[in-house]
C-alpha positions as CSV (number, residue, x, y, z in Angstrom):
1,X,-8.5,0.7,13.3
2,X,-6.0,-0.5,15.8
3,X,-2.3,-0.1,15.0
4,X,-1.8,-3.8,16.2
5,X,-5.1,-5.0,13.7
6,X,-3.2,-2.8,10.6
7,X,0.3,-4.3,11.3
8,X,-1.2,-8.4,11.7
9,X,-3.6,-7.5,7.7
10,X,-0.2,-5.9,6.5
11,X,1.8,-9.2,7.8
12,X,-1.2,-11.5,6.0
13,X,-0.9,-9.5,3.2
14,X,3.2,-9.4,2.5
15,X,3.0,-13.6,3.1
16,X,-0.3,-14.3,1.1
17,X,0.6,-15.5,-2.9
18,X,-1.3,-12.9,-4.2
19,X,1.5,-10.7,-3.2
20,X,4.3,-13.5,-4.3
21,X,2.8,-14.2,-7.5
22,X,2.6,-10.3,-8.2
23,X,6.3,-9.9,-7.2
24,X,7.4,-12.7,-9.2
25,X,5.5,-12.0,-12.2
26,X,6.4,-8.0,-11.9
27,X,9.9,-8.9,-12.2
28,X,10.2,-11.4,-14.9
29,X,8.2,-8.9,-17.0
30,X,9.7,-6.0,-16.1
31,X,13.1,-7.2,-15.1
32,X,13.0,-4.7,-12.1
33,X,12.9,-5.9,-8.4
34,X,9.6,-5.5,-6.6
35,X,8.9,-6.2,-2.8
36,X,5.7,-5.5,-0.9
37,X,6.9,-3.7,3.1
38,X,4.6,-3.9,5.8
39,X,4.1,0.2,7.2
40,X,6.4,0.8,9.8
41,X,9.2,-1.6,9.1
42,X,12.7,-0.3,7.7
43,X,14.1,-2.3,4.8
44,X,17.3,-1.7,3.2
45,X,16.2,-1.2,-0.5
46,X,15.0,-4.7,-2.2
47,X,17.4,-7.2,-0.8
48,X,15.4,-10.6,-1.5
49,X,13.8,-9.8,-4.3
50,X,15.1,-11.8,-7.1
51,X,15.5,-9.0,-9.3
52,X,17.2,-6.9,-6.7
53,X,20.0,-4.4,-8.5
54,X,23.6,-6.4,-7.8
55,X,25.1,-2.8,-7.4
56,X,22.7,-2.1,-4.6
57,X,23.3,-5.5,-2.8
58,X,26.8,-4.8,-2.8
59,X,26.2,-1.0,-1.6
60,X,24.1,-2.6,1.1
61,X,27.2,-4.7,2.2
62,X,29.4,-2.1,3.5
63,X,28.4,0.3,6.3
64,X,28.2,3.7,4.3
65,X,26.3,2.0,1.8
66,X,24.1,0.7,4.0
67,X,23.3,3.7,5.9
68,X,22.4,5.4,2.8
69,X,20.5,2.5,1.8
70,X,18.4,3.1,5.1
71,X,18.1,6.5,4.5
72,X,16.9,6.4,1.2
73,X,13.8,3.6,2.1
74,X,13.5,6.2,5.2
75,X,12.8,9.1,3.1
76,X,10.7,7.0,0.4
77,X,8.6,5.6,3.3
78,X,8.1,9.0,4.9
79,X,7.1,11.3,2.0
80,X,4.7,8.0,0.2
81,X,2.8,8.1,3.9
82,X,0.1,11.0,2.6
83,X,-0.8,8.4,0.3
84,X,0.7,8.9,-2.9
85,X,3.7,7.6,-5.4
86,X,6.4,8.9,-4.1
87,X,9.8,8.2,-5.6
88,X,13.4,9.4,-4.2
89,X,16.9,9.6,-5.9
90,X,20.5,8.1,-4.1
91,X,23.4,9.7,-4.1
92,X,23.9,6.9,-6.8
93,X,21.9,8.6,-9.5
94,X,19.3,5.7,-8.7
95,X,15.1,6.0,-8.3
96,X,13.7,4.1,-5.8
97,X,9.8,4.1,-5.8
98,X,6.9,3.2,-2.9
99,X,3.7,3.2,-3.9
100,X,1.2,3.5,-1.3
101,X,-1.6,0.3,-0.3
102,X,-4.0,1.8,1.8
103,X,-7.3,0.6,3.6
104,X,-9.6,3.5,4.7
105,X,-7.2,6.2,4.9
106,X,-4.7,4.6,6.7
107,X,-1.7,3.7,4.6
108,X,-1.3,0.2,5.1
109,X,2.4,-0.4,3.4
110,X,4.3,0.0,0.4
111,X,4.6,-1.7,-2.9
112,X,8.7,-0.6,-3.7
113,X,10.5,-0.8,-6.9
114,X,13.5,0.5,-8.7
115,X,16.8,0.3,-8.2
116,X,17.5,2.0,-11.8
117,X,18.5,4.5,-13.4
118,X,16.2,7.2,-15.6
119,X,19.5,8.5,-17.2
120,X,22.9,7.0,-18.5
121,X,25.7,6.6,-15.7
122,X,28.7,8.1,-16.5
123,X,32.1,7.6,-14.7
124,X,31.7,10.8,-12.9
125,X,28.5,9.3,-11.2
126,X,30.5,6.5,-10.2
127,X,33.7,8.4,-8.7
128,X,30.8,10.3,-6.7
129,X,29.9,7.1,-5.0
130,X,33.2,5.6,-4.5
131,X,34.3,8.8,-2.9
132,X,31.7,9.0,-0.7
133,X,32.0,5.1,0.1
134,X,36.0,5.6,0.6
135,X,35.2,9.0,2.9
136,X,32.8,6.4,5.2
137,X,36.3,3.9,4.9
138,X,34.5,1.0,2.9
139,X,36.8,-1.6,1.9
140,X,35.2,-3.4,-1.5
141,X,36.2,-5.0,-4.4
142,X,35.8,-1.9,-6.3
143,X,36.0,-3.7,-9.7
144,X,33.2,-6.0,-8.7
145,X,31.3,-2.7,-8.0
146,X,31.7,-0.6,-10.9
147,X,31.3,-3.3,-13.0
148,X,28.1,-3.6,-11.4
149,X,27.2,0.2,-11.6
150,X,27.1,-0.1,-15.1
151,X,25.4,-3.1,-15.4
152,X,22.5,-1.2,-13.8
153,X,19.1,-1.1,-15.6
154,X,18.2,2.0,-17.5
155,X,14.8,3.4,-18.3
156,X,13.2,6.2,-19.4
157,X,11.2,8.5,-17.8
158,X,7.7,7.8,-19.4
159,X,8.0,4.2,-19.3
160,X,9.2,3.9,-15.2
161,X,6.1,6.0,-15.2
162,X,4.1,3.2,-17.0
163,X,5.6,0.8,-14.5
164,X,4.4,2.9,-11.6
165,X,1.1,3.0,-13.3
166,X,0.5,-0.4,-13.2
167,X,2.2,-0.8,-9.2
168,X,-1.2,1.8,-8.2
169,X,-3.4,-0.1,-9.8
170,X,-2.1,-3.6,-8.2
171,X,-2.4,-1.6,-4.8
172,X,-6.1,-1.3,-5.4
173,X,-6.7,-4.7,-5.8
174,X,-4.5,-5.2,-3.0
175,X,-6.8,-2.8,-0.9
176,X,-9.7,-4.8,-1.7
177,X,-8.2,-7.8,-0.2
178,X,-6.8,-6.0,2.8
179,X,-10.4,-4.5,3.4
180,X,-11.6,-8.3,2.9
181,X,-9.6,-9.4,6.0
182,X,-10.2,-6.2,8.2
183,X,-14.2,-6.9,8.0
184,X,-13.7,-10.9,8.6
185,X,-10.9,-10.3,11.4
186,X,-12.8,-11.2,14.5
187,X,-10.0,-13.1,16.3
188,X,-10.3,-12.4,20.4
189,X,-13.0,-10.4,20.2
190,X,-16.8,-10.6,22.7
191,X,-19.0,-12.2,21.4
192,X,-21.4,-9.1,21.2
193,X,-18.7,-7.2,18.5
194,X,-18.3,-10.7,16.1
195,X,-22.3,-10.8,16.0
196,X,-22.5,-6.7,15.6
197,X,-20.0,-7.1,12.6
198,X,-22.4,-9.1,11.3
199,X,-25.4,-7.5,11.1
200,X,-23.6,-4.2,10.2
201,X,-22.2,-6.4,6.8
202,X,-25.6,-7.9,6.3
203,X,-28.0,-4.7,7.1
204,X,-24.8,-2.0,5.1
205,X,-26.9,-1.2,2.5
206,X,-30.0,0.0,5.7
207,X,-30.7,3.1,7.1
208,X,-28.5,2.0,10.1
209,X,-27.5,3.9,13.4
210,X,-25.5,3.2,16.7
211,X,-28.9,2.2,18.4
212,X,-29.8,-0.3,16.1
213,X,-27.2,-2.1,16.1
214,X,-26.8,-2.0,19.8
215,X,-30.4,-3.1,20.4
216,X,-29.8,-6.0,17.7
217,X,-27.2,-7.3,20.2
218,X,-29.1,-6.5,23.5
219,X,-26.5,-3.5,24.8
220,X,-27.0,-0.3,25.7
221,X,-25.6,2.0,23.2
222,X,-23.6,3.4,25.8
223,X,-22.2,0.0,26.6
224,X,-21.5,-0.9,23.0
225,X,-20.2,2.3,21.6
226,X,-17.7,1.5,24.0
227,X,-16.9,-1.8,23.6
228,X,-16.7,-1.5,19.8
229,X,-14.2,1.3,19.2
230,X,-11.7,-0.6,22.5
231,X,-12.1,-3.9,20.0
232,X,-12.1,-2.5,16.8
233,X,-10.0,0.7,16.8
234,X,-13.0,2.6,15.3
235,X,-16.2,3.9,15.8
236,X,-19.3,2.4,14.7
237,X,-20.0,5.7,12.0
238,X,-16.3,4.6,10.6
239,X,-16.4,1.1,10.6
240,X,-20.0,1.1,8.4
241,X,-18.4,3.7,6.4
242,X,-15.6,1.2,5.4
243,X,-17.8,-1.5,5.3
244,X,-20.0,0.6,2.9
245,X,-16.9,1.7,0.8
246,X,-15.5,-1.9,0.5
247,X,-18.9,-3.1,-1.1
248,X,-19.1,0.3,-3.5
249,X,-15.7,-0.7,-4.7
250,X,-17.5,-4.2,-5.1
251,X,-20.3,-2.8,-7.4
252,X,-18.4,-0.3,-9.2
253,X,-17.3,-3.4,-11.4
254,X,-20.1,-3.5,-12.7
255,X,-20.4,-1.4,-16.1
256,X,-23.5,-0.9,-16.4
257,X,-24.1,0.4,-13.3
258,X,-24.1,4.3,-12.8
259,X,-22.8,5.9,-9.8
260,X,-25.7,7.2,-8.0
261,X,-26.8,3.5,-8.1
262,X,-23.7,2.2,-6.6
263,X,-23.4,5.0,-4.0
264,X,-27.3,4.5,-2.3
265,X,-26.8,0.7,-3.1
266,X,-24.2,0.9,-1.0
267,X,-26.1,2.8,1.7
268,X,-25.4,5.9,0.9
269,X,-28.0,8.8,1.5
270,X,-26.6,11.1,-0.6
271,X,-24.1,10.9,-4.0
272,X,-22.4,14.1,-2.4
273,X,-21.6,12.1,0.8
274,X,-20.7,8.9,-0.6
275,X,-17.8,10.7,-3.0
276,X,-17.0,12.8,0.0
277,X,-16.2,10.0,1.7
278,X,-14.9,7.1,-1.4
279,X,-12.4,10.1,-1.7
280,X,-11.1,10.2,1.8
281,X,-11.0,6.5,2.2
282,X,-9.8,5.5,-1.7
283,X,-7.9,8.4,-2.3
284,X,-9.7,9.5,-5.2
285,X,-12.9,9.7,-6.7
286,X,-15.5,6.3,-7.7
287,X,-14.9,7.0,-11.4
288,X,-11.0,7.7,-11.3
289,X,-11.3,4.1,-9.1
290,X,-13.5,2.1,-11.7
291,X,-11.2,3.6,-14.4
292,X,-8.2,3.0,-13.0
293,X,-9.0,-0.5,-11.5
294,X,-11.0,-2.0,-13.9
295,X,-10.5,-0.6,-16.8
296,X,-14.1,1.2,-17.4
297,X,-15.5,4.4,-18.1
């Protein structure tokens, strides 16, 4: 998949109300701030979010706050980019947490939270930050600020885990959704591709190959091997593997049906292959994704 397609599903996603309602709903129950960040983009920490840590905002304000701010999201964004949780720790004594949404195994952006603290602040955590804000020759009402330090939400370790929990599984569903819109995306493409998406959708659960679908659309398979990966970003072999993935993830809601059922449903030759490849593209087996997802064993 294209870098452009990834970036316009990430935009969709980040301004669609499932996303809103999640935020909003995350942070009145949880009281901590919650933002979803397109891949690629810096953000300085959660500034927006309703919830967003007052300490931080004011951090944000002054330059050396800032840059640390930046620096921070940097790090978070880099190190949750192979696909995992990943959470990071400011000079501040604060967590800051991205949690990956992917779609095939690309990482499509981040669903960030935290701004807290796992431990009680103590003054000497403070002095730590106003030195290294007066050192970078900040000028803030440092009242306001500390005041604001201390106001700063604390949570346990286990619980913020909990929270995180419940972040990966949102992802998921968020996956689904962004895998929804890569398979309907057909915006300034020939023709020949909107019609092969098509039959690949309808025929996913076939014995399929390159030639089929190329004689279905009257092309060489020359001509359409190469037309489809310069429209789509992929090859034919990864786009019906996604396809085929995105409707396993369909049918693994069911809980009555087993596995095996899903996986040649699906398309699938082989129950080896299709967890070979739910793994590479979900990040982690069909049962850990049924589990964790819906709820079912």
């Amino acid at each position: 998949m294209k870098i452009s397609e990834l970036g316009t599903i990430s935009e969709k996603l980040s301004q669609s109300h499932i996303v809103r309602d999640y935020e909003r709903a995350f942070s009145e129950a949880t009281g901590l701030a919650l933002t979803f960040a397109p891949g690629g983009k810096k953000r300085p920490g959660m500034r927006g979010s309703t919830a967003a840590n007052e300490f931080c905002t004011h951090m944000a304000e002054s330059e050396p706050g800032c840059r640390m701010c930046v620096d921070v999201q940097e790090k978070l964004a880099a190190t949750a980019t192979g696909g995992t949780t990943q959470s990071v720790m400011c000079l501040a004594g604060l967590t800051d947490s991205a949690v990956p949404v992917r779609i095939g195994d690309k990482v499509l952006g981040f669903l960030q939270t935290g701004q807290v603290a796992l431990k009680k602040l103590t003054p000497a955590d403070f002095r730590r930050v106003s030195d290294f804000l007066k050192k970078g020759g900040a000028d803030v009402d440092w009242e306001t600020l500390e005041h604001a330090y201390f106001d700063t939400r604390v949570i346990g370790r286990k619980q913020y885990d909990a929270v995180l929990r419940l972040l990966e599984v949102f992802a998921q569903h968020l996956a689904l959704a962004a895998e929804q819109i890569a398979t309907q995306q057909t915006h300034a493409e020939p023709p020949m591709i909107e019609q092969a998406r098509q039959v690949i959708e309808e025929r996913s659960g076939e014995t399929l190959t390159l030639t089929d679908i190329a004689r279905s659309v009257h092309a060489s398979t020359f001509h359409f091997c190469k037309t489809f990966k310069h429209a789509t970003g992929m090859t034919f072999t990864q786009y019906l593997a996604m396809v085929r993935i995105a409707k396993a993830k369909k049918l693994l809601a069911n809980p009555q049906a087993r596995i095996s059922e899903i996986a040649f449903e699906a398309g699938f030759a082989s129950l080896t292959h299709f967890n070979r490849m739910f793994r590479r593209m979900a990040g982690q087996s069909p049962t850990d994704f049924r589990r964790q997802v819906f709820g079912l064993r």
